[in-house]
TIMIGU-304462 format. One record per residue: x, y, z of N, C-alpha, C in turn; residue in one letter; residue number from 1. Coordinates in Angstrom, 3 decimals, decimal comma, padded with zeros to 6 digits. Layout:
! TIMIGU-304462
> n.east; n.north; n.up; ca.east; ca.north; ca.up; c.east; c.north; c.up; rest; nr
> X; Y; Z; X; Y; Z; X; Y; Z; A; NUM
...
This chain:
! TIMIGU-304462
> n.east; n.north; n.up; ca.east; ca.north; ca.up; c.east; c.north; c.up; rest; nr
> 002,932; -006,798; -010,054; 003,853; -005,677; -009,980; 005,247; -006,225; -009,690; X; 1
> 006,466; -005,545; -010,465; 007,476; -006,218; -010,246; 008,113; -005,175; -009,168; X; 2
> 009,241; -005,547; -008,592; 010,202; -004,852; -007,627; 010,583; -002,975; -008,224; X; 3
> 010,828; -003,524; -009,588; 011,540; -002,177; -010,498; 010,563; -001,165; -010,501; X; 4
> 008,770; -001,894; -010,577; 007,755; -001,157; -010,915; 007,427; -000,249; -009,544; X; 5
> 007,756; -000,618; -008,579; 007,380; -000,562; -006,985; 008,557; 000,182; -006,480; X; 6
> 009,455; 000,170; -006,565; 010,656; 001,104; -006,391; 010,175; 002,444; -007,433; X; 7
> 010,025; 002,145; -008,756; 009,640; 003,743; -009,475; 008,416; 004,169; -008,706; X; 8
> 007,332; 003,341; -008,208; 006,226; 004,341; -007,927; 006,569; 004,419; -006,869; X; 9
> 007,364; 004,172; -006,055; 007,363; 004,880; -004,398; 008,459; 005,598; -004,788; X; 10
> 009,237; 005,805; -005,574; 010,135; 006,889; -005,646; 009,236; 008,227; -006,277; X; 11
> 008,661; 008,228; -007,220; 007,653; 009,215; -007,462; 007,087; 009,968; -006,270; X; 12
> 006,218; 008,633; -005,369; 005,440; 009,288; -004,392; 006,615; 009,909; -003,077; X; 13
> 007,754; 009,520; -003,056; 008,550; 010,693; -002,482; 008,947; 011,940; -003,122; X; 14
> 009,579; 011,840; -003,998; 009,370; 013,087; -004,646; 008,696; 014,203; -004,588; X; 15
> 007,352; 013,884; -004,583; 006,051; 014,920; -004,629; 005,936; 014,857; -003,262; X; 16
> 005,976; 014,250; -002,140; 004,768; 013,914; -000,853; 006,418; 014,167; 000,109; X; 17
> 007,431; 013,487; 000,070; 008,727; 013,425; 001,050; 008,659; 012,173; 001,674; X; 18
> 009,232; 012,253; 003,086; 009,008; 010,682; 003,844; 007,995; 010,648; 004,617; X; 19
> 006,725; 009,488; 003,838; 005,038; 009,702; 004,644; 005,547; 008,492; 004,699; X; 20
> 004,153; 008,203; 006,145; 003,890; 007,530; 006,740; 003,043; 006,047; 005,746; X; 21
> 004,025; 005,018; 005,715; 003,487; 003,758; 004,749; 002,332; 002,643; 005,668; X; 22
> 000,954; 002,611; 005,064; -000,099; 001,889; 005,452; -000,050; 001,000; 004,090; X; 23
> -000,816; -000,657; 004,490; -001,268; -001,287; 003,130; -002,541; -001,747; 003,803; X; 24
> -003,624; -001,432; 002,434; -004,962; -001,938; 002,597; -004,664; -003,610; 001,529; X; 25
> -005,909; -003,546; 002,085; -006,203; -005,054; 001,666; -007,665; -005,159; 001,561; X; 26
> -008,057; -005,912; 000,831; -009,801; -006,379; 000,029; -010,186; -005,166; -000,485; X; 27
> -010,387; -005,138; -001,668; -010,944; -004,444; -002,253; -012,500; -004,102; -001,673; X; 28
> -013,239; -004,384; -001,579; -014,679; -004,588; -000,944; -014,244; -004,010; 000,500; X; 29
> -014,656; -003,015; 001,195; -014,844; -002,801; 002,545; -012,903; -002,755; 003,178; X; 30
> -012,465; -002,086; 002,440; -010,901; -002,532; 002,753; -010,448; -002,016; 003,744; X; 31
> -009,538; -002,634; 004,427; -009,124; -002,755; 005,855; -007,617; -002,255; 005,679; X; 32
> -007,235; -001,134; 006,440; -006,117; -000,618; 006,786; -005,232; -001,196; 007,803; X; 33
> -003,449; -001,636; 007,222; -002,873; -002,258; 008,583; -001,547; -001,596; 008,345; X; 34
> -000,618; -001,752; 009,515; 000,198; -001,460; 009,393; 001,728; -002,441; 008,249; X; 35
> 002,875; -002,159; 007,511; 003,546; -002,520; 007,337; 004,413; -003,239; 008,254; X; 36
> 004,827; -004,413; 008,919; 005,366; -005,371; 009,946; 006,658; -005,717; 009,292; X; 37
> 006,809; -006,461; 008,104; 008,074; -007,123; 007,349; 007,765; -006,930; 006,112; X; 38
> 009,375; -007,132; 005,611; 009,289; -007,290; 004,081; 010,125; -008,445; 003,875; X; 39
> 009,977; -009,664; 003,187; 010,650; -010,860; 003,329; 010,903; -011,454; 001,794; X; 40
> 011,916; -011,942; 001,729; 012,047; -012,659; 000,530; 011,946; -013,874; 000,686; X; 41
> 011,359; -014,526; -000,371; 011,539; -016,117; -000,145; 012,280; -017,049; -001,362; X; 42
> 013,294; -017,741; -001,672; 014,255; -017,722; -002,767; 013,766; -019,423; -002,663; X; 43
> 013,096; -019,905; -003,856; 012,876; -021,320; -004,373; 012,767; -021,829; -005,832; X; 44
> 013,489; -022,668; -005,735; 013,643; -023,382; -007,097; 014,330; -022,200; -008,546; X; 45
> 015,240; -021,218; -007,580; 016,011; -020,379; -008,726; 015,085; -019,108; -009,018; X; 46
> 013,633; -018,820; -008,289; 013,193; -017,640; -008,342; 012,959; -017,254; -007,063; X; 47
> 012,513; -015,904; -006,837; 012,644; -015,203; -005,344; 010,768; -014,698; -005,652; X; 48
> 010,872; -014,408; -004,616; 008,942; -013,411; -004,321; 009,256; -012,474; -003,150; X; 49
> 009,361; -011,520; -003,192; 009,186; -010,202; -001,794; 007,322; -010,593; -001,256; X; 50
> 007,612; -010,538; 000,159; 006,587; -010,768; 000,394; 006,238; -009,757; 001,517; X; 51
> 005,215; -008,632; 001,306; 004,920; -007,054; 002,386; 004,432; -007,966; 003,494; X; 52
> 004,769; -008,050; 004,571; 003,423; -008,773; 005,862; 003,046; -007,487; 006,084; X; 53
> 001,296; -007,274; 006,564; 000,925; -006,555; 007,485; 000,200; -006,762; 008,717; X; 54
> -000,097; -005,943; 009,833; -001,179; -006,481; 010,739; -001,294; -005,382; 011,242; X; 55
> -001,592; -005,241; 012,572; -001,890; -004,587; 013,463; -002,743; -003,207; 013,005; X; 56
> -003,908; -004,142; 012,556; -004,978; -002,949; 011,852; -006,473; -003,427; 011,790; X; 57
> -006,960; -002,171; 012,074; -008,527; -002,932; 011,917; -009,761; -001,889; 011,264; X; 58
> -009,119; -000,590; 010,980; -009,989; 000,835; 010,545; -010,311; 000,190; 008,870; X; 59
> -011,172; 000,452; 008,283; -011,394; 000,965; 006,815; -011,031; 001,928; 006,270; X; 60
> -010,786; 002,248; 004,849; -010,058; 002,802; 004,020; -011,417; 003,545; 003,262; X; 61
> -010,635; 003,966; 002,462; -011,412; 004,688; 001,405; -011,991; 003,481; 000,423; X; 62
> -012,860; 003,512; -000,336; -012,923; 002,480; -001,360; -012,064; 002,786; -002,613; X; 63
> -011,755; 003,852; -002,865; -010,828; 004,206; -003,951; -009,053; 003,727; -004,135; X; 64
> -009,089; 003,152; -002,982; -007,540; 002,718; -002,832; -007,068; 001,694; -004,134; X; 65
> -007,999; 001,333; -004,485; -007,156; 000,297; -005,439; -007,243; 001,076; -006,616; X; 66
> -007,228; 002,835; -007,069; -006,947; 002,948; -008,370; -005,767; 003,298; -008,975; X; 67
> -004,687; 003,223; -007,905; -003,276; 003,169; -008,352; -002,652; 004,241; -008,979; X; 68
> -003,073; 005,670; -008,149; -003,274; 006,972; -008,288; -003,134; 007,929; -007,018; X; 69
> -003,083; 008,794; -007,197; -003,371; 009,639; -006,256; -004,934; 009,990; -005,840; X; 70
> -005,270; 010,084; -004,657; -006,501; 010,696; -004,646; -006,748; 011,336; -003,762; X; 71
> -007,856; 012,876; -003,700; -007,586; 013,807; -002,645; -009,146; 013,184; -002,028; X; 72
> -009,153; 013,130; -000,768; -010,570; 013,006; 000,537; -011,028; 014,648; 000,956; X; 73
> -012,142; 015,025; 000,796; -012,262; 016,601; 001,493; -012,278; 015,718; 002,606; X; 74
> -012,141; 017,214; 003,846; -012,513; 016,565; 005,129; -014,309; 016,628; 004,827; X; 75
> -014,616; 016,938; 004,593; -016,251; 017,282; 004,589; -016,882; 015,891; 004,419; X; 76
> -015,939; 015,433; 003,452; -016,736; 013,834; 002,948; -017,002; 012,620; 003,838; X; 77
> -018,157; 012,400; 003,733; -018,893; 011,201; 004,690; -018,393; 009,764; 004,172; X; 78
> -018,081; 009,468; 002,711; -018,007; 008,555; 001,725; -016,603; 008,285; 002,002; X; 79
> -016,939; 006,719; 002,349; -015,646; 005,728; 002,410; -015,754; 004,534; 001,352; X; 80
């Protein structure tokens, strides 16, 4: 994902949603919810990389997080 691509989809998801609260999961398999900590650039050899840190997390997620979509949870649902 590039910067341009990531700026349009979080501008979308304000649009529709306003200013929410930003979590990043991680592992697909059993994925683990953390908080956003830094956002860092690192500039070598004439190219750059943004790099998200997270931590301070230890709950599971939905398994659906990685379909790069919206998705609604009933409260009713047992299924993570």
């Amino acid at each position: 994902m590039t910067l341009t691509e990531l700026i349009d989809r979080l501008t979308e998801i304000q649009e529709e949603h306003g200013d929410i609260e930003v979590l990043a999961a991680f592992q697909p398999n059993y994925p683990l919810i953390a908080e956003v900590q830094a956002i860092t650039t690192v500039s070598e050899h004439d190219t750059a990389t943004l790099y998200i840190a997270v931590g301070d997390g230890n709950e599971y997620g939905h398994k659906n997080l990685w379909c790069d979509d919206q998705i609604d949870i009933d409260d009713d649902s047992d299924e993570a």
